[in-house]
C-alpha positions as CSV (number, residue, x, y, z in Angstrom):
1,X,226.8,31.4,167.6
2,X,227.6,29.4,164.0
3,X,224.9,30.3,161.8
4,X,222.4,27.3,161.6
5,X,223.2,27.0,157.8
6,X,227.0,26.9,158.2
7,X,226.2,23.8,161.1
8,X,225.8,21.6,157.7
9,X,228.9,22.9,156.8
10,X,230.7,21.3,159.4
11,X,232.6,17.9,159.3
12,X,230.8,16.0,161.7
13,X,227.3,15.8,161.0
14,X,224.8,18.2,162.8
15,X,222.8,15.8,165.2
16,X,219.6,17.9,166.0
17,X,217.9,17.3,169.3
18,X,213.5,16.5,168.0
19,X,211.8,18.3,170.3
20,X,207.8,18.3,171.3
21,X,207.7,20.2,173.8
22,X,209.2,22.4,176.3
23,X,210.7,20.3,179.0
24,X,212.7,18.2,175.6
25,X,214.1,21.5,174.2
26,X,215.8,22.5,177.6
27,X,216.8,18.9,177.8
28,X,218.9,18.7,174.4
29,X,219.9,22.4,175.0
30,X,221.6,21.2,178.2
31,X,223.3,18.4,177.0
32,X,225.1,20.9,174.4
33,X,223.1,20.0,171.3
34,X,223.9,23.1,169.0
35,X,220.0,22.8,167.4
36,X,216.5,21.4,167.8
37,X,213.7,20.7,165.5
38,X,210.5,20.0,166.2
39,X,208.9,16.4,165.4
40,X,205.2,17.1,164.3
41,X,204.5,13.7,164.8
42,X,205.6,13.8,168.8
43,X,204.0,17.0,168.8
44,X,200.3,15.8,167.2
45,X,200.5,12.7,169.2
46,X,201.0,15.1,172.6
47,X,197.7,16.3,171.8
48,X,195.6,13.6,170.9
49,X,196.2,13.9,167.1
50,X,197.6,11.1,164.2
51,X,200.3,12.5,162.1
52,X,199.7,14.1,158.8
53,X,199.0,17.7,159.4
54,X,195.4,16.5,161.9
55,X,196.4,19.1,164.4
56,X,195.9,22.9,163.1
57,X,198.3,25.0,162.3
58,X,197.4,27.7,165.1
59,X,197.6,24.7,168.0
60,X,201.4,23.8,166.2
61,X,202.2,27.5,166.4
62,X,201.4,27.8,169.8
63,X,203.5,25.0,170.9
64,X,206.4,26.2,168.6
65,X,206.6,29.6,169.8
66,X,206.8,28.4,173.6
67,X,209.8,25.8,172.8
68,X,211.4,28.6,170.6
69,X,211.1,31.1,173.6
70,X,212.1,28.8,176.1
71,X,216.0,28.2,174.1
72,X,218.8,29.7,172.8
73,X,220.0,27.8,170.4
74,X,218.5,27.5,166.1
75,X,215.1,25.4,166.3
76,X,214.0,24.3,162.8
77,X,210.0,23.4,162.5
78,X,209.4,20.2,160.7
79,X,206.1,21.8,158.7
80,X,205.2,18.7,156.8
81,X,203.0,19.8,153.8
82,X,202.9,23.4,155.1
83,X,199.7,23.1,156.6
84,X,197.8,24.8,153.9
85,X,195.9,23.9,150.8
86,X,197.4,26.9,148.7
87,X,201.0,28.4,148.3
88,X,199.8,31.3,149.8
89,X,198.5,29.9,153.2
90,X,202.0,27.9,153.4
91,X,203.9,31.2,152.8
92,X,201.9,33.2,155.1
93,X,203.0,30.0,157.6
94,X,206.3,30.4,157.2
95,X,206.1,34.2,157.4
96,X,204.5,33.5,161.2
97,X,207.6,31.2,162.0
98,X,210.2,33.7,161.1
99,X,209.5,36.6,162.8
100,X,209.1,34.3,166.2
101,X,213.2,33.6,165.1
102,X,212.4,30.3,163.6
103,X,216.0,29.3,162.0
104,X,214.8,26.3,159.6
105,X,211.7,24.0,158.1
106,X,211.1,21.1,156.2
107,X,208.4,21.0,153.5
108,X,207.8,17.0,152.3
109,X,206.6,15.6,149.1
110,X,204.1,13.0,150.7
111,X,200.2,13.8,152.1
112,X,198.3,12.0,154.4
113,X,194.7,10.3,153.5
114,X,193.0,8.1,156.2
115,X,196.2,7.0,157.7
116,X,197.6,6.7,154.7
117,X,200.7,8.7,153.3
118,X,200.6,8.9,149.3
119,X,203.8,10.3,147.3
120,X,202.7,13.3,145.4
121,X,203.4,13.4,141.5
122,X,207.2,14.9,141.1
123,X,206.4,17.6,138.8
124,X,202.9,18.6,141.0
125,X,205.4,19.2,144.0
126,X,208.2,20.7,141.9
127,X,205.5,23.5,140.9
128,X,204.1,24.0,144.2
129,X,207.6,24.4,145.9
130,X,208.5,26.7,143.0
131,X,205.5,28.6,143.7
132,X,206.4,29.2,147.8
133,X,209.9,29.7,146.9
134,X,209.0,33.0,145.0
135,X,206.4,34.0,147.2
136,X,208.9,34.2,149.9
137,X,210.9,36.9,148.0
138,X,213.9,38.3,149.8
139,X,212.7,36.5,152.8
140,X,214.0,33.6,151.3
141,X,217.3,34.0,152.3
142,X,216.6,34.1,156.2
143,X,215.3,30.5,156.6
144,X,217.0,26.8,156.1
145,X,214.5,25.0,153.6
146,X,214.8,21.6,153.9
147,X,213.3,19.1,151.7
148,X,211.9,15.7,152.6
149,X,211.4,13.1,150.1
150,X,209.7,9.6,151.1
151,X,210.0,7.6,148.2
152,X,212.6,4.9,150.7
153,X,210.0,5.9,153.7
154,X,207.6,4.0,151.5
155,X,208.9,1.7,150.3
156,X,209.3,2.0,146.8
157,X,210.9,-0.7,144.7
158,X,212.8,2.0,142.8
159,X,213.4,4.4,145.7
160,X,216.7,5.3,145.1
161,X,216.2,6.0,141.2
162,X,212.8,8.1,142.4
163,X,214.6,9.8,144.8
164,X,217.2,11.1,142.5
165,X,215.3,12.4,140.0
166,X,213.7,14.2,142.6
167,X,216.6,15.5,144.1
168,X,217.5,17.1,140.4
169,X,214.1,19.2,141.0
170,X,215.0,20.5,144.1
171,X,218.6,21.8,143.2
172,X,217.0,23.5,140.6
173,X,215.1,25.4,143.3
174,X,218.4,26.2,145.1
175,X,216.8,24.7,148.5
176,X,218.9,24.5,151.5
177,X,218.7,20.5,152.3
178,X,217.4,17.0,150.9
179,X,216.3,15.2,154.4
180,X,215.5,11.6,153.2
181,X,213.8,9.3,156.0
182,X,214.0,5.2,155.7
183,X,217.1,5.4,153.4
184,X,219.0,3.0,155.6
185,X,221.5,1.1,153.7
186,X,224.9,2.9,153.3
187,X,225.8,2.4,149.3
188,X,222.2,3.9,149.4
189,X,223.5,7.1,151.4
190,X,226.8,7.2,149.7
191,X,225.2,7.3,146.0
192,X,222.5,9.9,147.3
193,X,225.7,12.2,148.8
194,X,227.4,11.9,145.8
195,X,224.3,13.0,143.2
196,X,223.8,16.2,145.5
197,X,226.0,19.2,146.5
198,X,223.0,19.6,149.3
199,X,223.9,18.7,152.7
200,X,221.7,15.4,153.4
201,X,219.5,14.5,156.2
202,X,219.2,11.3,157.2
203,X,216.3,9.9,159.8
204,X,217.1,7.2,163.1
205,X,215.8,3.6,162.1
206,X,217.2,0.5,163.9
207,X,219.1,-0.4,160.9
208,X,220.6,2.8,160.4
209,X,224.6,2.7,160.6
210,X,226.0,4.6,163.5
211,X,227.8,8.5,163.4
212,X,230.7,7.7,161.9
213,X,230.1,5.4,159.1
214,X,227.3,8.7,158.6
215,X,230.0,11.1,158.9
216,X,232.4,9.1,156.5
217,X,229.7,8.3,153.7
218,X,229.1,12.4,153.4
219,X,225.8,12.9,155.8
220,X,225.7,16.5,157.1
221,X,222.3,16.1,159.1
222,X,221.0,13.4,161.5
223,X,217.6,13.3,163.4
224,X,215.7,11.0,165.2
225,X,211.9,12.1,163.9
226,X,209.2,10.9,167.1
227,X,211.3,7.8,167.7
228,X,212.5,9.4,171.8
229,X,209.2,10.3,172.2
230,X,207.7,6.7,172.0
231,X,210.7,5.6,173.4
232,X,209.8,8.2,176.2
233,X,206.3,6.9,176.8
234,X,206.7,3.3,176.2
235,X,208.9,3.6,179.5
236,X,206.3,5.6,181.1
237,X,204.0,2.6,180.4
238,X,206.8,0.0,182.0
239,X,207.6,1.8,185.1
240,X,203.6,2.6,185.6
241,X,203.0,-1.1,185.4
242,X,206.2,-2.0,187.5
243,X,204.4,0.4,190.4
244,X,201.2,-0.9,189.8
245,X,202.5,-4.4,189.8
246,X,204.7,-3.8,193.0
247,X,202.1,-1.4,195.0
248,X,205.1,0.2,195.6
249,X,207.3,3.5,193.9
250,X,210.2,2.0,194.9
251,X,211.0,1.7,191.1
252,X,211.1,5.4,190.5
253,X,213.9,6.0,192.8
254,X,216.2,3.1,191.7
């Protein structure tokens, strides 16, 4: 099996099956998808939570290890903030993720308050990833450490210039990745591709250009964050109401 770091060496872009749960893992594994990673917002909605590290870390774990035990191929665990309050706890995380065979993460730059998600000063994050990075020792070299930045998730008016000098940060951490959700437009992607040597991640948004304008502006990594999983239940919602509507399950079987 191609090492899950050499997959974002490839031509075409690695397009990673988001997974909540079990039953979506085998799904994607079936349909030849060469890696999952998990979506901690599908995940924290399937039980009960909002997004932005509500569920614990323990009740995450749990899930992960059963989707991780249930495959074959790399799973990478979306790990938001790192779901602790100190470099330490967020080490001690990832610790717990790579001796269940966890391939990859992704550590973002953004917290949640109330609903809200606030960008976290540049140099604040720059020391705290610096921080985990040399915690991790020589264990750093058996995990894929991809960062998020949201400064085009946001909405910033100078997104791409924020996200740029960001990017010079990480690269000075020697990270793995630069995921960056709501960047949509593709001179956008190009001059972000261009600025890094880092394979880049881009996110599914209904303006995002399709695989192979990706593929030719650069883009290594594609995902689709919780975007099947409320596709997933808002159909759940339609066909419930079509068999409510009809007093009949004739619908199911069409």
């Amino acid at each position: 099996m191609i090492s899950f770091k050499k997959l974002h060496q490839e031509e075409e872009p690695l397009l990673l099956g988001n997974v909540w749960n079990v039953q979506s893992a085998k799904v994607y594994e079936k349909l030849g998808y060469k890696a999952l990673a998990t979506s901690s917002s599908a995940i924290a909605m399937s039980l009960g939570y909002e997004d932005g590290e509500q569920m614990s870390f323990e009740e995450y774990f749990y899930i992960i290890k059963r989707i991780k035990a249930s495959v074959s191929i790399p799973l990478s665990v979306d790990l938001e903030g790192g779901y602790g309050n100190t470099p330490e706890i967020v080490v001690s995380n990832i610790i717990k993720l790579l001796e269940i065979g966890v391939a990859g993460i992704n550590i973002e730059d953004t917290y949640v308050i109330e609903g809200e998600r606030q960008l976290l000063d540049r140099e604040f994050f720059f020391e705290k990833l610096s921080d985990i990075l040399t915690m991790l020792k020589e264990k750093r070299s058996e995990i894929f450490i991809n960062i998020r930045t949201d400064p085009f998730l946001l909405g910033m008016e100078n997104a791409l210039e924020e996200t740029l000098e960001r990017i010079k940060l990480f690269e000075k951490l020697d990270v793995d990745g630069i995921f960056v959700p709501g960047m949509i437009d593709v001179e956008d992607i190009k001059t972000v591709v261009k600025a890094t040597s880092l394979p880049v991640n881009v996110m599914c948004l209904p303006d995002l250009p399709d695989f192979e304008t990706l593929q030719s502006s650069g883009v290594k990594r594609i995902t689709s964050g919780a975007f099947l999983n409320r596709h997933i239940y808002s159909e759940l919602e339609r066909i419930s109401d079509t068999i409510t509507n009809n007093k009949s399950f004739t619908a199911l079987f069409i």
